[in-house]
C-alpha positions as a printed NumPy array, in Angstrom:
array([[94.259, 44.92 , 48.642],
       [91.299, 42.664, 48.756],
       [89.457, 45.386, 51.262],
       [90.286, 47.814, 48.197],
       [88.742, 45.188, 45.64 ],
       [85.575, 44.159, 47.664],
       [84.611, 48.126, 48.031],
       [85.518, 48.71 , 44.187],
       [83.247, 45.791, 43.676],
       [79.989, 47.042, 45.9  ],
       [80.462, 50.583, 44.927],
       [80.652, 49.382, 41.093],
       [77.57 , 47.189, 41.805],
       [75.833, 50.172, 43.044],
       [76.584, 52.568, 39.664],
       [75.357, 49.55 , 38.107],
       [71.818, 48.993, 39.816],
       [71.365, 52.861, 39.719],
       [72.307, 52.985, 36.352],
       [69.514, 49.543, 35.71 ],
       [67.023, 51.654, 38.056],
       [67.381, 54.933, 35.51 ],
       [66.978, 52.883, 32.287],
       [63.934, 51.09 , 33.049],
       [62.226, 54.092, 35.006],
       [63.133, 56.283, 31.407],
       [61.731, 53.483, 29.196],
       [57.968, 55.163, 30.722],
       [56.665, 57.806, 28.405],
       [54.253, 60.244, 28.987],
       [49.861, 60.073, 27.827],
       [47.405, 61.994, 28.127],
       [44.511, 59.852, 28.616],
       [40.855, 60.43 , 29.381],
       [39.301, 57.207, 30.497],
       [35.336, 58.778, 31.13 ],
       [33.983, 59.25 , 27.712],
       [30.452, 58.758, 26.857],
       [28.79 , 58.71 , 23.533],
       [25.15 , 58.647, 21.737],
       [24.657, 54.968, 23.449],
       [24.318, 57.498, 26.586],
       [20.834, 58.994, 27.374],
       [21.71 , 62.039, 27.856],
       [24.546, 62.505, 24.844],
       [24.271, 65.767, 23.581],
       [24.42 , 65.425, 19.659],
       [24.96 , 67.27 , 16.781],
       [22.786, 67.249, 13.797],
       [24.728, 66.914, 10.563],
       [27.686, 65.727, 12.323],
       [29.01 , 61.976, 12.098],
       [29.659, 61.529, 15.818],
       [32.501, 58.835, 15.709],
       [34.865, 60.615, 13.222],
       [34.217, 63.678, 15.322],
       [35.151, 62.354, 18.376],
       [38.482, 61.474, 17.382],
       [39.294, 64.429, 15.444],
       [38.576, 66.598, 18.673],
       [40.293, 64.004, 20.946],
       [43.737, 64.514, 18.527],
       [43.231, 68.369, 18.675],
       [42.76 , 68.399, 22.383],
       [46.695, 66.207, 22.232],
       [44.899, 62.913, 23.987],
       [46.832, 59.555, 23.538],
       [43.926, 57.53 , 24.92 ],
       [40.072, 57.787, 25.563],
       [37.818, 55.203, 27.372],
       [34.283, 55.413, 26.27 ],
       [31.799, 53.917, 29.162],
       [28.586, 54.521, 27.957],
       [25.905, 53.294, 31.072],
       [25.246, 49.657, 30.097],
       [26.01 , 49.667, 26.908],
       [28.762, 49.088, 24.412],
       [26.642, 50.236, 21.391],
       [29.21 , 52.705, 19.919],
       [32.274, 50.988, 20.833],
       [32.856, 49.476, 17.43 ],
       [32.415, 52.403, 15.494],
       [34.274, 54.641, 17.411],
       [37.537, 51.696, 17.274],
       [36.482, 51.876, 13.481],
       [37.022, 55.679, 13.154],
       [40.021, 55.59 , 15.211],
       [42.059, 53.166, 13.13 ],
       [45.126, 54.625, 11.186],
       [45.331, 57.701, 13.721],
       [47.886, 58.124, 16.932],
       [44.746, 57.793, 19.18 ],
       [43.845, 54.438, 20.881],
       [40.43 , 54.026, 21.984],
       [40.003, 51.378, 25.1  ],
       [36.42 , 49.65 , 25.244],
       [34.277, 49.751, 28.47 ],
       [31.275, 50.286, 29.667],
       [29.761, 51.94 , 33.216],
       [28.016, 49.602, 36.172],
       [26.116, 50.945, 38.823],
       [26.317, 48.714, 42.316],
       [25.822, 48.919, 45.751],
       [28.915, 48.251, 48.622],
       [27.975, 48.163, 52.089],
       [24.584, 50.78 , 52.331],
       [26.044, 52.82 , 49.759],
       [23.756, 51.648, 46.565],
       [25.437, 54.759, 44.37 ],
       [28.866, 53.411, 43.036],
       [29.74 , 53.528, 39.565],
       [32.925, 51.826, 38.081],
       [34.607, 52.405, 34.799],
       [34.914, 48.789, 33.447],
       [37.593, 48.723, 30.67 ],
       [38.857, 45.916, 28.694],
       [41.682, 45.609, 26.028],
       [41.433, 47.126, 22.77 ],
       [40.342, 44.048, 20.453],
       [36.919, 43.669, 22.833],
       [33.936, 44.528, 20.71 ],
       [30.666, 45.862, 21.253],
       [29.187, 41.951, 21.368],
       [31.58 , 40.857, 23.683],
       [30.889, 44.146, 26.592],
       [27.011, 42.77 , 25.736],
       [27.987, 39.436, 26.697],
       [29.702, 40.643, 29.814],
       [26.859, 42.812, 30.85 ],
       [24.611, 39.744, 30.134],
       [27.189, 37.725, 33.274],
       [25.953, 40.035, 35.043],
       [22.004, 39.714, 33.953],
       [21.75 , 43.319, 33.483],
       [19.041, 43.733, 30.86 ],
       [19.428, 45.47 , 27.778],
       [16.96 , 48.365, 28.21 ],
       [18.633, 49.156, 31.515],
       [21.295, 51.561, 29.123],
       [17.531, 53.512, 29.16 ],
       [17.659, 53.461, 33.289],
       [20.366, 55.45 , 34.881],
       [18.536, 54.471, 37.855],
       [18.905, 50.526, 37.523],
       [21.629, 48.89 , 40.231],
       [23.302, 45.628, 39.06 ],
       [21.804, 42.776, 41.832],
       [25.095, 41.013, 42.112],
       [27.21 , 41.701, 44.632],
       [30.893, 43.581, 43.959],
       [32.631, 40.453, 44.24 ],
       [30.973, 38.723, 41.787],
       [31.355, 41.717, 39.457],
       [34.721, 41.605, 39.778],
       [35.189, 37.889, 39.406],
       [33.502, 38.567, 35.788],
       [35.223, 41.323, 34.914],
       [38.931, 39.63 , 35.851],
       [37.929, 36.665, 33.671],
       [37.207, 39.123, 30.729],
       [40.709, 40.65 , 31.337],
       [38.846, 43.852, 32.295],
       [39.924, 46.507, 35.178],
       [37.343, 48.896, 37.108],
       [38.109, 52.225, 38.469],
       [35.416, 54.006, 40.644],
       [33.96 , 57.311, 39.029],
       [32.984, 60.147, 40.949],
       [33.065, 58.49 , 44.371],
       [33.301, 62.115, 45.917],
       [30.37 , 63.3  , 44.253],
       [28.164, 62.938, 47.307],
       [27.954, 61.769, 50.665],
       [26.646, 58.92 , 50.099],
       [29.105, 57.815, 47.233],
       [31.937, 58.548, 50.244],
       [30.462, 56.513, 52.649],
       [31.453, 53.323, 50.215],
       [35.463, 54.476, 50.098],
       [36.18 , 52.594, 52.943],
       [34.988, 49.241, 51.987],
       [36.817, 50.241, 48.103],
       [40.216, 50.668, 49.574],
       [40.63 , 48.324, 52.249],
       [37.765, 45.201, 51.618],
       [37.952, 45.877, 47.297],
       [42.132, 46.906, 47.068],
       [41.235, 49.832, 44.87 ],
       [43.669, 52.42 , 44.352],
       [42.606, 54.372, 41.674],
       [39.794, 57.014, 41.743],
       [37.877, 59.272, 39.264],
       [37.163, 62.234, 41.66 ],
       [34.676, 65.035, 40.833],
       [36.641, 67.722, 43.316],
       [40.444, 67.807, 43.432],
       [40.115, 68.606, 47.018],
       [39.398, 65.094, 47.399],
       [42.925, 63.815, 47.159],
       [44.115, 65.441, 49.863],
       [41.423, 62.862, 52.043],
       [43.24 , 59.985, 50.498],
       [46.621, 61.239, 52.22 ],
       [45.396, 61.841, 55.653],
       [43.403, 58.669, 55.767],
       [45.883, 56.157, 53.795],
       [49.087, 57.474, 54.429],
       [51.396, 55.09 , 53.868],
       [49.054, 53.436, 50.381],
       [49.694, 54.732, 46.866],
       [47.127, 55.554, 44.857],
       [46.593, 56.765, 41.484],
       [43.847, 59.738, 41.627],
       [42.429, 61.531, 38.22 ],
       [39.77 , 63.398, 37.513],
       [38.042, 62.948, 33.717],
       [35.895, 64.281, 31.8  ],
       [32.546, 62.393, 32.012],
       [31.918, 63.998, 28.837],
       [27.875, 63.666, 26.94 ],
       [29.   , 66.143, 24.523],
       [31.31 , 66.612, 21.456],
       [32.822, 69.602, 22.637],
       [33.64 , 67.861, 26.882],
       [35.966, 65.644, 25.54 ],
       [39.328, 65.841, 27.309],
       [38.014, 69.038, 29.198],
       [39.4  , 66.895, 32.46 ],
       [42.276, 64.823, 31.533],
       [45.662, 63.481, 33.223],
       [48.948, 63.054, 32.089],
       [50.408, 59.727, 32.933],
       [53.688, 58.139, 32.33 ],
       [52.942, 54.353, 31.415],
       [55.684, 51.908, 30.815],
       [53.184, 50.476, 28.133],
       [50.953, 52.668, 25.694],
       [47.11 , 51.577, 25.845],
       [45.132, 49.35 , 27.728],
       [48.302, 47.512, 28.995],
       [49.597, 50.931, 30.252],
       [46.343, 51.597, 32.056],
       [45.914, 48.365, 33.717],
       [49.068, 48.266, 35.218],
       [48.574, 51.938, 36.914],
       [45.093, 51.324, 37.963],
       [44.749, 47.207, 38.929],
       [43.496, 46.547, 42.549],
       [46.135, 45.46 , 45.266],
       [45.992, 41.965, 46.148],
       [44.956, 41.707, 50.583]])
């Protein structure tokens, strides 16, 4: 009789974790995010005459069914507070960030996607970029590399509650040649790839690490938005959602 009770008693315990295990994994919901967004702060941003940019850009990001953009203008945060602005009141949430070029190991070519929460304003990405002693004509200067080392990037960007995910890191050779140090010195995990070849690298070299691999837009034009996106289930909607699919692994 107490045999009979102790297996009632694991196989009951069991139902019960499974049936723990299926709520929480069902409390995720699905987004449609694309976290590489640039805007007229960009160089190269191909604009409309006529056309109020940040209004646009959220109409078009509704009609192509995103949840979440990113905008990461190159050094600069210029149009983050107007594009928040025109997205208040709608189902979209815009995340703040801003692009960094730096160099790891020989590879001087690596460009990460800072992001930060949604209440971070266009002063406060200045004030990070200024951490980092980037000037501010260097938004004018795709060229420019930030002197300070990854590390201490990342150091500035944790204490601004930010997250980084390298962009296009399979766009050359050279870019490659930096994935080592990313994933195993850095504990990166997710990737902005230009080719979706690319992921099939990841398994054959990592096999037994998880990653999260995308591919975004990168748009400098009205109509690029969302032309790359990804479909994610988050547990949380927004920036909380993204940071917990794409922070770094602790080594």
């Amino acid at each position: 009789m107490a045999k009979q009770a102790s297996q009632k008693t694991k196989k009951g315990e069991k139902t019960l974790t499974a049936r723990i295990e299926k709520t929480t994994s069902s409390k995720a919901n699905n987004y449609v995010l694309d976290l590489k967004v640039n805007s007229p702060a960009s160089l190269d941003y191909l604009s409309i005459d006529g056309l109020e940019s940040a209004p646009a850009m959220v109409r078009l990001s509704k009609v192509k069914g995103l949840d979440v953009i990113a905008i990461t203008d190159l050094y600069s945060g210029d149009f983050v507070d107007p594009l928040v602005s025109a997205a208040k009141g709608s189902r979209l949430t815009v995340i703040p960030g801003v692009s960094v070029r730096c160099s790891v190991g020989s590879c001087t070519d690596v460009i990460l996607s800072c992001l930060f929460p949604e209440t971070t304003t266009s002063d406060q990405i200045r004030e990070f970029l200024n951490e980092l002693d980037i000037p501010t004509d260097a938004a004018q200067s795709p060229s420019y590399i930030v002197s300070h080392p990854l590390d201490s990037i990342l150091h500035v960007l944790d204490s601004k509650q930010g997250v980084a995910i390298p962009t296009r890191v399979d766009k050359t050779p050279h870019r490659l040649s930096a994935l080592g140090d990313l994933v195993e010195t850095y504990g990166f995990r997710a990737f902005d790839l230009a080719y979706a070849d690319t992921a099939r690298m990841f398994k054959q070299r990592w096999p037994k690490l998880k990653f999260s691999l995308f591919s975004f837009s990168d748009a400098y034009g009205l109509a690029q938005i969302g032309s790359r996106s990804a479909r994610v289930k988050m547990a949380a909607p927004g920036f909380d959602g993204v940071r917990e699919i794409v922070a770094r692994q602790s080594l």
